[in-house]
N, C-alpha and C positions, 0 to 999 in steps of 0.2 A: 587212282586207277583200280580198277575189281580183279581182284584174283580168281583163277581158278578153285581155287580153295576155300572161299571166302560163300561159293554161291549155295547158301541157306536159304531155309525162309526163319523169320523176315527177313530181305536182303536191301541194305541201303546203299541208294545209291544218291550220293551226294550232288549238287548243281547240274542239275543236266540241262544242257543248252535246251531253250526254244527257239522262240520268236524276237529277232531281233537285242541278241542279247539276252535278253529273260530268260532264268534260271531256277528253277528249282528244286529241292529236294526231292527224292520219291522210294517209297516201301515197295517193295515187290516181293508176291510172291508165286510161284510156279501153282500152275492146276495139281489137284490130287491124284486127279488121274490121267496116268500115263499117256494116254495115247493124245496123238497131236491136234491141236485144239485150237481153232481160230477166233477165239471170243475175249475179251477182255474185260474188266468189272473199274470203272476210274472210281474212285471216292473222294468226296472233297469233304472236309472234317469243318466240325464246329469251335468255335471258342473252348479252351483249356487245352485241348485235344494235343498234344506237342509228343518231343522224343522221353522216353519214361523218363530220362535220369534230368531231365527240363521238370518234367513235373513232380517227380518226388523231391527235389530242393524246393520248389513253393509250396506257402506256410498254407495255402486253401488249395490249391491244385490235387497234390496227393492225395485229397481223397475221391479223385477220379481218377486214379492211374489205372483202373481198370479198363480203362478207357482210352489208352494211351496208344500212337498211332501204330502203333508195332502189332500190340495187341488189334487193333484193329483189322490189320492186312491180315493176320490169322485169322477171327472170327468168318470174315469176308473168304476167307481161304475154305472155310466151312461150310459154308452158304453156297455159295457155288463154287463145288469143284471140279468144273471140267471147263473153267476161267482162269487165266490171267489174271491177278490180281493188282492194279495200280493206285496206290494210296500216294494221292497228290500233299504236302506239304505247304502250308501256307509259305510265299517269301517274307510274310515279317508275322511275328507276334508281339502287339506293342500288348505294353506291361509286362510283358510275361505270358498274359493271358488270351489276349482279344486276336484272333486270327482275323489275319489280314491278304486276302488272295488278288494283291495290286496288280500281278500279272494278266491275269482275267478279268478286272472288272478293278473301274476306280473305286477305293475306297479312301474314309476320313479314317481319323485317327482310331476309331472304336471296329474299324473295318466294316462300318455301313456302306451301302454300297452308292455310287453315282451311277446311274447307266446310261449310257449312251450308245446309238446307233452300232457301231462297233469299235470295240476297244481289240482286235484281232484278237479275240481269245480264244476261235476255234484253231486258229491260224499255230497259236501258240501250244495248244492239244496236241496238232495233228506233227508239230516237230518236235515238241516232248516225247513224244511218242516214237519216231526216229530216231533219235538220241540214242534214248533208253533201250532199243533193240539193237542197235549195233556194239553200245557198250556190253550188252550184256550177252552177245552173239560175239564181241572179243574174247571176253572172258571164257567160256564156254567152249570156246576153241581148243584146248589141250585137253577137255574132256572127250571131245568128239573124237581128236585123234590118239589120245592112251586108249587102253584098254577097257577104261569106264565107257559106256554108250551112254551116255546121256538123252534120255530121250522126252525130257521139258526140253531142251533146246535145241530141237533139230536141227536141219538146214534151212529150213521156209520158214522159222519160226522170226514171226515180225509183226509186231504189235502193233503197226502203222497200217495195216493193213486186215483187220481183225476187226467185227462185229464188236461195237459198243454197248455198255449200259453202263450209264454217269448217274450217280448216285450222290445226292447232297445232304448231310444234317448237318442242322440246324445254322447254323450262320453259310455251313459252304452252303445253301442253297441258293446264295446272291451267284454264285456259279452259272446253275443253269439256269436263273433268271436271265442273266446274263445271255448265255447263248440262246434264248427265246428271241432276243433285240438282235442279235446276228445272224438266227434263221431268218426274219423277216427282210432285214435289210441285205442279204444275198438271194432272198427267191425273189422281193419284189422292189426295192431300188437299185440293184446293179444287175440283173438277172442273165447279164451278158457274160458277169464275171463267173465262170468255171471252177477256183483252181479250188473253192472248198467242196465242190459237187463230191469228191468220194469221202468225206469224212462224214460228211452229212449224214448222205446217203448208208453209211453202215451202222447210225447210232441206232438201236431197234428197240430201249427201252430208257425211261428216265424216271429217277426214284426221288419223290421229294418226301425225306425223311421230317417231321416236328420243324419246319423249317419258321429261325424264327431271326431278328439282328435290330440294332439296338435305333435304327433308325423309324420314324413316325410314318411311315410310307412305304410299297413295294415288296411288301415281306413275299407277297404271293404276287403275281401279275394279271393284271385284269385287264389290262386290253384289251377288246374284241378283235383288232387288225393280228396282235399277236399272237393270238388266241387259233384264227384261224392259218394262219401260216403252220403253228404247231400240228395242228389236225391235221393240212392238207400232207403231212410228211409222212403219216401214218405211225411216227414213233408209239408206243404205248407207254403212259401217264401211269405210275404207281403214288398215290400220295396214302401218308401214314401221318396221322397223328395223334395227336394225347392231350389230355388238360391243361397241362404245362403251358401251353400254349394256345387252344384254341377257348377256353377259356376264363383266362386272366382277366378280370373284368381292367384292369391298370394301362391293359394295350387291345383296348378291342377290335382297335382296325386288323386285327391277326387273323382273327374269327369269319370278321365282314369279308375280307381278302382272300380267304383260304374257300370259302363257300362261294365268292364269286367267281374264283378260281376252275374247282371242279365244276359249277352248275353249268358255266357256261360250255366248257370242254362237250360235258354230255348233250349240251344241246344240241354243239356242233358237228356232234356225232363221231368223237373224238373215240379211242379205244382209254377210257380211263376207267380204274379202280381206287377207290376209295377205302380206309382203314382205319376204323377211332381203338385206339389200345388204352390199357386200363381206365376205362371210359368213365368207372363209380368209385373209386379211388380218390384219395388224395393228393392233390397235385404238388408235386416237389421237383427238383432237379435231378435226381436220381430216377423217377418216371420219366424225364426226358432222354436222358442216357438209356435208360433200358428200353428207347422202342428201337434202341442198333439190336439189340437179342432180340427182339419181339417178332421182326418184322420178316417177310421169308419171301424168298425168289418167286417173280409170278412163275404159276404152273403152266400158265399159255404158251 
């Protein structure tokens, strides 16, 4: 249970119910500034990415804990601050290392991802997101009535109900892969069904960071059916990448994938932006971790 006392940033918050059972962990952190703010920033992390004191005990991880998802929810806390910060938690990391986001989207053991039509994972967004506001509008309650005003956590303050931008590196981006296969299959084979029309409807931007996962296929989505459901939504596309990944001559379907990705968006007349970061550099893993610094809130 969160204390009153407890509400920091980074603030964890342990298993928070979704979607039928499904649970997971999640970093929060309050906007910088003050005044009350209806936006929310989700992040779904890549492979090593874990709790610091997970990755300073692994003998290879630790030298990414700069990168660690705490640290994470604060940088993000930088980036934009006049956002809600939501740093989603994989439910499993096998090894140790390979984030595995099974709640959202099936994955095999290395957390590649399986997709299909829909696995409810807006379903499961949009009551994470419930959860996490009423725990944390529990909490927050002896604030409001001591003598502190707490004014991150108002009285309307609900995260369920707040302007999105879902944000993926590198493996989280089987994520909103994911939720591409579940716009399509709620605008145009159940179009009857309603009950995701507001969660949809308030995501206003989608970040695909270096996105990359250890499977031979999908890294990026190239459907045209998919393609165009995402356009017709009007969300705006930020894609960022680096050598690290596009590339690698060892996976070039990342390359072929990612350019058929944006080409076809812009044909469709999609609102998308494009980003190659340390473009003449040497590609390493540490240029894949540093397009999280690199990369900056659109201006639109």
């Amino acid at each position: 249970m969160l204390k009153a006392e407890s509400l920091s940033c980074p603030l964890r918050v342990v298993q928070v119910k979704g979607f039928e059972g499904r649970a997971n962990d999640v970093i929060y952190c309050h906007p910088l500034d003050k005044e009350p703010h209806s936006s929310a920033v989700i992040y779904f992390g890549g492979d090593v990415q874990d709790y610091p004191e997970n990755m300073d005990h692994h003998r290879d991880n630790k030298n990414y804990m700069k990168w660690n998802l705490e640290n994470m929810a604060l940088l993000l806390q930088s980036k934009f601050p006049y956002s809600h910060i939501v740093v989603i938690k994989p439910s499993r990391m096998e090894f140790k290392a390979f984030s595995c986001f099974d709640n959202f989207v099936r994955c095999n053991n290395c957390g590649a991802p399986v997709h299909i039509p829909t696995h409810q994972a807006l379903q499961h967004l949009e009551q994470l997101l419930q959860t996490l506001t009423n725990r944390i509008k529990d909490a927050a309650q002896p604030l409001r009535e001591g003598s502190c005003n707490n004014s991150f956590f108002p009285n309307g303050f609900s995260l369920d109900k707040a302007e999105l931008q879902l944000i993926g590196f590198s493996k989280g981006c089987v994520v909103l892969n994911q939720f591409l296969y579940e716009f399509h299959y709620l605008k145009t084979l159940t179009p009857e069904d309603e009950s995701m029309t507001s969660i949809v409807s308030r995501i206003t931007d989608m970040y695909w960071l270096d996105g990359g996962h250890a499977g031979g296929k999908n890294t990026w989505i190239t459907s045209r059916s998919l393609l165009e459901t995402l356009t017709r939504l009007g969300i705006k596309i930020h894609i960022h990448v680096t050598p690290y990944q596009v590339t690698d001559e060892r996976r070039p379907w990342i390359r072929k994938e990612e350019k058929a990705f944006g080409d076809l968006l812009k044909r469709l007349g999609a609102p998308v932006e494009r980003t190659v970061h340390f473009e003449n550099q040497m590609a390493n893993l540490y240029m894949h971790f540093n397009v999280l610094s690199a990369f900056k809130q659109s201006s639109e």
